[in-house]
N, C-alpha and C positions, 0 to 999 in steps of 0.2 A: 814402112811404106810399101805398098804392093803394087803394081800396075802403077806406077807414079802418082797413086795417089795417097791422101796422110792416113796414118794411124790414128787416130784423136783418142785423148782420156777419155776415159767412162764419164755419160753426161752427155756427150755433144754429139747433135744430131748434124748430118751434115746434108746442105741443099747446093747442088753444084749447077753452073752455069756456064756456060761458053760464053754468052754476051745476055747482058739484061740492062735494061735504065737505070737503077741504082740499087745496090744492095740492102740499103736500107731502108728503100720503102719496104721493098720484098720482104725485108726481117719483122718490120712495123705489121704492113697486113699479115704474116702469119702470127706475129704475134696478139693482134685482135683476133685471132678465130681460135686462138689458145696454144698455140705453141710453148710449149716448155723452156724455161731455164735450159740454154747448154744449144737454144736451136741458133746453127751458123749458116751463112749464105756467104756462098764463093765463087765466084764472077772471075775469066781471065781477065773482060774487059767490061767496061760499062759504056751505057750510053747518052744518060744523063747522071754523072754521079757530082757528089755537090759536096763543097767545106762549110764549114766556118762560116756563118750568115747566107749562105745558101751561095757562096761563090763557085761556079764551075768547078769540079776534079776532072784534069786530064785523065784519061783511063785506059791511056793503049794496052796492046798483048804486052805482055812479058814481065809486068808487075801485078801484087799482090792487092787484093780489092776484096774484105770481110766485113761482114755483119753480125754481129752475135746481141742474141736475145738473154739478156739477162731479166731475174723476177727476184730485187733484194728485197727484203723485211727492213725496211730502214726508210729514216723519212726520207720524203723528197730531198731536204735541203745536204743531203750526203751525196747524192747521186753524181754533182760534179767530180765527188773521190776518187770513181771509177775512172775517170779519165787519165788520174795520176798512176793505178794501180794497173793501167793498159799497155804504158811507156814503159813501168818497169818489166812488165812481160817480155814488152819487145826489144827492151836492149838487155835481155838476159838472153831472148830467143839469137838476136843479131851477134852477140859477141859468142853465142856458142857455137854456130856456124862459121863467123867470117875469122874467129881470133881475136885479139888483143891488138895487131893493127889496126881496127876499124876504131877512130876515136871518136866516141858517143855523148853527146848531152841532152838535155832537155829545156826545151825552152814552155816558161807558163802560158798558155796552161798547160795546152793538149798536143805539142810535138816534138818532137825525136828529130837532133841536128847529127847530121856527121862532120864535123869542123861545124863553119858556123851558116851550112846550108842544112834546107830542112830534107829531109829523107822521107820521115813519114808524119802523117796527119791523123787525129784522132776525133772523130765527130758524135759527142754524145746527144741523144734525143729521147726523149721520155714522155710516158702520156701518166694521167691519172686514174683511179677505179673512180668510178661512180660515188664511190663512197668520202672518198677524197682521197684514201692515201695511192702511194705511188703503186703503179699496177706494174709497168714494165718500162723496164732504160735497153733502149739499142745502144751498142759500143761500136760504129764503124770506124774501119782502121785502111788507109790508105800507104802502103810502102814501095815507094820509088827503085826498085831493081834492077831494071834493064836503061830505064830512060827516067829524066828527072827535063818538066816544063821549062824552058826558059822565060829569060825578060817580064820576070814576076818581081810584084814590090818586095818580097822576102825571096832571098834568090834559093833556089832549089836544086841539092844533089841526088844522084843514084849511086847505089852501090858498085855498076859497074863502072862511073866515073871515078869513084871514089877506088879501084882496083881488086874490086871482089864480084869478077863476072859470072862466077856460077852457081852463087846460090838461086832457086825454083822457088817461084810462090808455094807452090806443092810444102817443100821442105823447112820452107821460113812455116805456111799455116802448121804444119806440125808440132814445131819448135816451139808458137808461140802460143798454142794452144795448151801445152804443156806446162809451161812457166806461166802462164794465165790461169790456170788452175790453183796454182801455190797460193799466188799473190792472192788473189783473190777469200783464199779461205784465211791467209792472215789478217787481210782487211776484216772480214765476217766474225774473226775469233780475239782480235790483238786491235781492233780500230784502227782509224787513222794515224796513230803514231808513230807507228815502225813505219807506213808509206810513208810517211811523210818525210821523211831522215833516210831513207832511202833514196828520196826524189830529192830532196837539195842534196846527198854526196854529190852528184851526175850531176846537178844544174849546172849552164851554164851562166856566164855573168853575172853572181850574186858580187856585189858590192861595185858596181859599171854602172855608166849613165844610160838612161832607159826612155825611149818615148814611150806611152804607154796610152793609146787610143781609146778613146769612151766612145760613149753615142754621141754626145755632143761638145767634148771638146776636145784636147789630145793634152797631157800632162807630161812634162819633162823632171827627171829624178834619178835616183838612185836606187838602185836594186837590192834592198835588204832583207827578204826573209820568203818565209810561207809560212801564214798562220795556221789556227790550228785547226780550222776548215778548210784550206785550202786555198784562200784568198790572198792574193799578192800583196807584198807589205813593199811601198816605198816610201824616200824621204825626197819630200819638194816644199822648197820653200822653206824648210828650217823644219817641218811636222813631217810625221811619220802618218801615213794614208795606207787604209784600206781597200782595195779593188778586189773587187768581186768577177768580175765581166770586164774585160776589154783586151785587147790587142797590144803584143810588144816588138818595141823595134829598138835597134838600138840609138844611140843620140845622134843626134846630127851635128856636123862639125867634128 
């Protein structure tokens, strides 16, 4: 790191910001005008940044707010992969900074729990080529450092609540830029396998009662697996069901 800012692997271009509306548009429009594989946008703060169905991201100073343009040779229907291969990044990036005090899981799909609050958020978005196949997937990655939102239906920590006040966004983007590089080339070389046995060690709540939100209805079950694209396997009602898309909480009662 130089002047406080990251060293990044070869490959990544970096777009720095003090405040902007969301990282990921930013990433999106450069990436319509052709931006490269490896191009990142890094924001202290944002001013419309947005999760998961387009719900608000708080975006004060002091936490970490990236966008990174990826361009995979893979079809579309892998693309959600990445989201799993993101987590493992960044709890290799988190446990190498904070230590082995910091106790890390994953919840399906796309976030990173410290106990059983979430820390950080990962929001994949993808367009298509003209031609059909996939042209480019944004990975934006939201991490809770200094401050984590309250009074959210899924409750939310930060690493300094959690007792790790001095990790920098600066230093986490390095980390996790770095260990996002590996993963990534083992996804590209080895498939989805090894992610995948990578992300359930870390899961949390495999075999717990699970509410698990669709579009139109919410299903109560059991939490048994990840198949072998990535789709959440539970058991309700005596059968074992496939989710592709939806939201986890845990049971109620």
């Amino acid at each position: 790191m130089t002047n406080g800012m990251p060293a990044l692997p070869e490959g990544f271009r970096l777009h720095r910001y003090e405040t902007i509306g969301s990282t990921n548009d930013e990433a999106r429009r450069l990436a319509r005008e052709g931006a490269p594989e490896g191009t990142l946008v890094w924001a202290d703060a944002q001013e419309a940044g947005r999760g998961r169905r387009g719900r608000p991201w708080l975006s004060p100073l002091g936490n970490l707010y990236l966008s990174l343009v990826l361009r995979p040779d893979a079809p579309a229907s892998r693309a959600p992969q990445l989201g799993f291969v993101t987590a493992l990044a960044l709890a290799d990036a988190l446990r190498l900074l904070a230590g082995t005090g910091l106790a890390l899981s994953f919840k399906w799909p796309n976030d990173v729990l410290a106990g059983r609050a979430k820390l950080a958020g990962i929001l994949l978005e993808s367009e298509m080529a003209a031609g059909g196949g996939l042209d480019f997937v944004i990975v934006g990655v939201g991490v809770n450092l200094a401050s984590a939102p309250r009074d959210l239906e899924y409750p939310a920590a930060s690493l300094s609540d959690q007792g790790f006040p001095g990790i920098t966004p600066a230093s986490l983007l390095e980390s996790f830029t770095e260990h996002f590089a590996l993963w990534l080339e083992c996804w590209r070389a080895e498939g989805f396998v090894p992610v995948r046995a990578a992300w359930l060690n870390r899961a949390g709540g495999i075999g717990e009662a699970v509410r698990v939100r669709l579009e139109t209805l919410t299903l109560e079950g059991r939490f048994l697996d990840l198949d072998q694209d990535g789709a959440l396997v539970i058991e309700t009602g005596g059968d074992r069901r496939r989710i592709a898309a939806g939201e986890v909480f845990p049971a109620l009662g």
